[in-house]
FIKOLZA-1660 file (N, C-alpha, C; in steps of 0.1 Angstrom, whole numbers, plus 5000, padded with zeros to 4 digits):
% residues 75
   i   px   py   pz ch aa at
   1 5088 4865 4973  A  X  N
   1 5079 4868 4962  A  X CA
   1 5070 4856 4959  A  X  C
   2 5073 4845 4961  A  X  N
   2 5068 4830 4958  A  X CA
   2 5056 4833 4967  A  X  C
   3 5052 4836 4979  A  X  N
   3 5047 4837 4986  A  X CA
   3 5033 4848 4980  A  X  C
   4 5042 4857 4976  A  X  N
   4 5027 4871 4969  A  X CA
   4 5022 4861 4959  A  X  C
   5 5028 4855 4951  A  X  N
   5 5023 4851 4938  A  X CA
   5 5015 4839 4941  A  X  C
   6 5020 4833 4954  A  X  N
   6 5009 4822 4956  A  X CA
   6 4996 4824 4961  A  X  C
   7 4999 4834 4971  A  X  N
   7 4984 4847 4971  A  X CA
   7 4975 4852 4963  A  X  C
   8 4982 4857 4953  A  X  N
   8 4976 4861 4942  A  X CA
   8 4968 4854 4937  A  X  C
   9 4975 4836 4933  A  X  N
   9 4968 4827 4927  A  X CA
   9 4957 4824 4934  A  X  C
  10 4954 4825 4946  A  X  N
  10 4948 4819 4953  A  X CA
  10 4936 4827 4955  A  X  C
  11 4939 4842 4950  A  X  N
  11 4924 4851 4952  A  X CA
  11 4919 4844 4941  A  X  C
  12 4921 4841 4932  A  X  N
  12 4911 4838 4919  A  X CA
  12 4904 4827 4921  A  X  C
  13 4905 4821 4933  A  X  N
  13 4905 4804 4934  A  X CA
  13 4886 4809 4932  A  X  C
  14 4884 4793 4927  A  X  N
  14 4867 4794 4930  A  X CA
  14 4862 4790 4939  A  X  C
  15 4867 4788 4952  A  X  N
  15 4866 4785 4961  A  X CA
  15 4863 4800 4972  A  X  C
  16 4855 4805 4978  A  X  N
  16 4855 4818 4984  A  X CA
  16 4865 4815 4996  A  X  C
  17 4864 4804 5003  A  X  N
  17 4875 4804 5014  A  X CA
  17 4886 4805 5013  A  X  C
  18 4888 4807 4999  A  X  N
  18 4900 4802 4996  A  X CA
  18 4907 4813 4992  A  X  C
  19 4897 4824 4984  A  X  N
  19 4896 4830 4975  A  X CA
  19 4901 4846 4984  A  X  C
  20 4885 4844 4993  A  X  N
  20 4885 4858 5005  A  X CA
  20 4897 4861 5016  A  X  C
  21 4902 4852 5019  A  X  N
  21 4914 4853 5029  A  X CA
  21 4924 4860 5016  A  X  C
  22 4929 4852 5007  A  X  N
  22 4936 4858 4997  A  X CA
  22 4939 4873 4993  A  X  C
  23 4929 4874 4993  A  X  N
  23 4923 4891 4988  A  X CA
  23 4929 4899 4998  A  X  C
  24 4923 4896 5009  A  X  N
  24 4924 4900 5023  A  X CA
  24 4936 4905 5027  A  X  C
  25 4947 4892 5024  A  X  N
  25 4961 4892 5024  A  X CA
  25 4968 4899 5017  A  X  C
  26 4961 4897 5003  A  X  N
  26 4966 4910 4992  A  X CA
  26 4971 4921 4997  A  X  C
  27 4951 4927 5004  A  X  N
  27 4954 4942 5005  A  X CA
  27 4963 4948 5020  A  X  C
  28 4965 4940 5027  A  X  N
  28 4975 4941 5036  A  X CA
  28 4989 4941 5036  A  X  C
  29 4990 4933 5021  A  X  N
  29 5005 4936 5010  A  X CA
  29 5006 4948 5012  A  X  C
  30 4991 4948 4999  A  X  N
  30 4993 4964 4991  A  X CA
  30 4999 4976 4999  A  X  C
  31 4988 4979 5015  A  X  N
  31 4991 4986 5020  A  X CA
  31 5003 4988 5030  A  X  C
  32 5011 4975 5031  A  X  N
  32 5027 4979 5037  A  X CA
  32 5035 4982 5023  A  X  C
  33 5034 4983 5010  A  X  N
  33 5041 4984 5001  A  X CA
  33 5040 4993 4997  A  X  C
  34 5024 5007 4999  A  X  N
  34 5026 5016 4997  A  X CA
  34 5031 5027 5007  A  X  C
  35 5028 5019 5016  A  X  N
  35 5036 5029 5032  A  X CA
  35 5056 5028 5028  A  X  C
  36 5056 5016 5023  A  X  N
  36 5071 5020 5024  A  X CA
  36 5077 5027 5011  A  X  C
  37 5071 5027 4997  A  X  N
  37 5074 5038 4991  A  X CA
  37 5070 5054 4992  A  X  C
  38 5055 5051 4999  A  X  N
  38 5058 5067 5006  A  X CA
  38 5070 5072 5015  A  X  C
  39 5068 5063 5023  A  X  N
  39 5083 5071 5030  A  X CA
  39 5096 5072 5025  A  X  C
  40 5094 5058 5008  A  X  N
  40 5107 5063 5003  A  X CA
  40 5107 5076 4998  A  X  C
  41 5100 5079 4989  A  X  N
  41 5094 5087 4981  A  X CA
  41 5102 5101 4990  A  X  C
  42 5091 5102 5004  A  X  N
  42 5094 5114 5011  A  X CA
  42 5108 5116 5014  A  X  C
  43 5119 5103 5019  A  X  N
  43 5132 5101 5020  A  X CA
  43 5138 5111 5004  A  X  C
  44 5128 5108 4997  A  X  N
  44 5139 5114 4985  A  X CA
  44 5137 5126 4983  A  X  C
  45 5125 5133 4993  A  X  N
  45 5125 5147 4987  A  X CA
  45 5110 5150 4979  A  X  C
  46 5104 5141 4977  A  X  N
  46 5091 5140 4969  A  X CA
  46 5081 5149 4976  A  X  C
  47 5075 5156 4971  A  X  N
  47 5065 5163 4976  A  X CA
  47 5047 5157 4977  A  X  C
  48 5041 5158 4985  A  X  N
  48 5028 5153 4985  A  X CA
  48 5022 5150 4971  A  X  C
  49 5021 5165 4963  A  X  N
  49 5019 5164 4946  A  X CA
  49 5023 5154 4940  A  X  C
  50 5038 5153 4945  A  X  N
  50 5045 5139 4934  A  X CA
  50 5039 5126 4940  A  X  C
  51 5036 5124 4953  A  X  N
  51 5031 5112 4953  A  X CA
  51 5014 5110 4949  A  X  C
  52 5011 5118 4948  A  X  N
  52 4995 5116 4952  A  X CA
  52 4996 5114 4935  A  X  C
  53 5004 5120 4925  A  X  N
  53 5002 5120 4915  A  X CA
  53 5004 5105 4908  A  X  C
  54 5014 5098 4914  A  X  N
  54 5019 5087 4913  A  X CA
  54 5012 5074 4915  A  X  C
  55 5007 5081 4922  A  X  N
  55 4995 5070 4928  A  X CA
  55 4979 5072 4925  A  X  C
  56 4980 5084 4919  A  X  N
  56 4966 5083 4906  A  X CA
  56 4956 5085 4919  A  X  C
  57 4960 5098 4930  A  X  N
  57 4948 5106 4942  A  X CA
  57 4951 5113 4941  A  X  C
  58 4945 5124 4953  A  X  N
  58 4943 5138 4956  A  X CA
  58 4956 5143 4964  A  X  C
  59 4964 5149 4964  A  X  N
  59 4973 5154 4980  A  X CA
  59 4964 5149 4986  A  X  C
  60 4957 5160 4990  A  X  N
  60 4948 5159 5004  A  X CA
  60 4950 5145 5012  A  X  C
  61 4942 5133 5000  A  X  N
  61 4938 5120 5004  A  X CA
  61 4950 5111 5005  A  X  C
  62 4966 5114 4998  A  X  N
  62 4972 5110 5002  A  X CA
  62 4981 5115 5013  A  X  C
  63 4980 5126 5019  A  X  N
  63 4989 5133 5031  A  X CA
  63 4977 5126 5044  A  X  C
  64 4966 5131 5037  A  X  N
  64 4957 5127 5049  A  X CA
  64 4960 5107 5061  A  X  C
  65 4964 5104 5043  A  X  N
  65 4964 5090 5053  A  X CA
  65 4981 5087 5054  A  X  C
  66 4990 5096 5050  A  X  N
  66 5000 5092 5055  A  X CA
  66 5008 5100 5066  A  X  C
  67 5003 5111 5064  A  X  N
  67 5013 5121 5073  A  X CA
  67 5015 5119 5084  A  X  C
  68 5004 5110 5092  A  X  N
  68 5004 5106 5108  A  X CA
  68 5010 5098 5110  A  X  C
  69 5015 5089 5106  A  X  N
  69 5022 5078 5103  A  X CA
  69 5032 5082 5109  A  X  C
  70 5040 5093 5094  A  X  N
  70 5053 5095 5097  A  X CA
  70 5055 5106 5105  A  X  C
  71 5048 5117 5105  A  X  N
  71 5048 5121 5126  A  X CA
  71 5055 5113 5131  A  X  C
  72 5046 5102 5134  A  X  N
  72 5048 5090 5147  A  X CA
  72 5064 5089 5148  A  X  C
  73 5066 5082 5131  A  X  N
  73 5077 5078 5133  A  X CA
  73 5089 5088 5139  A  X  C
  74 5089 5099 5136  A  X  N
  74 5098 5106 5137  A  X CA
  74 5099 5112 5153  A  X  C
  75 5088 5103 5160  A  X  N
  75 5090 5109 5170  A  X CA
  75 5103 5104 5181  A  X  C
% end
């Protein structure tokens, strides 16, 4: 966690080099942290509705970008 939070600190830097990698890094958090509560989510039974709801989108927009994923995995 030391790590996210140093990240964090580091997007706000006033420095853009410093600042843009940060960001960058963030959203590459973000997006392994929502893949793995999607699949927890799905592990528990959750339906598309419950996540997309959860996450403040559409089904649609959330199946659309996760469903292939977990295809794959399951293959």
């Amino acid at each position: 966690m030391d790590d996210a939070t140093g990240v964090a600190g580091d997007a706000t830097a006033a420095d853009p080099h410093v600042g843009l990698p940060a960001v960058a890094a963030l959203r590459r958090l973000l997006e392994q942290l929502e893949a793995l509560q999607v699949d927890n989510a799905r592990a528990h039974g959750w339906r598309w509705s419950d996540i997309a709801e959860a996450l403040g989108t559409s089904k649609q927009a959330v199946h659309h970008k996760h469903a292939p994923r977990l295809t794959l995995l399951r293959r």
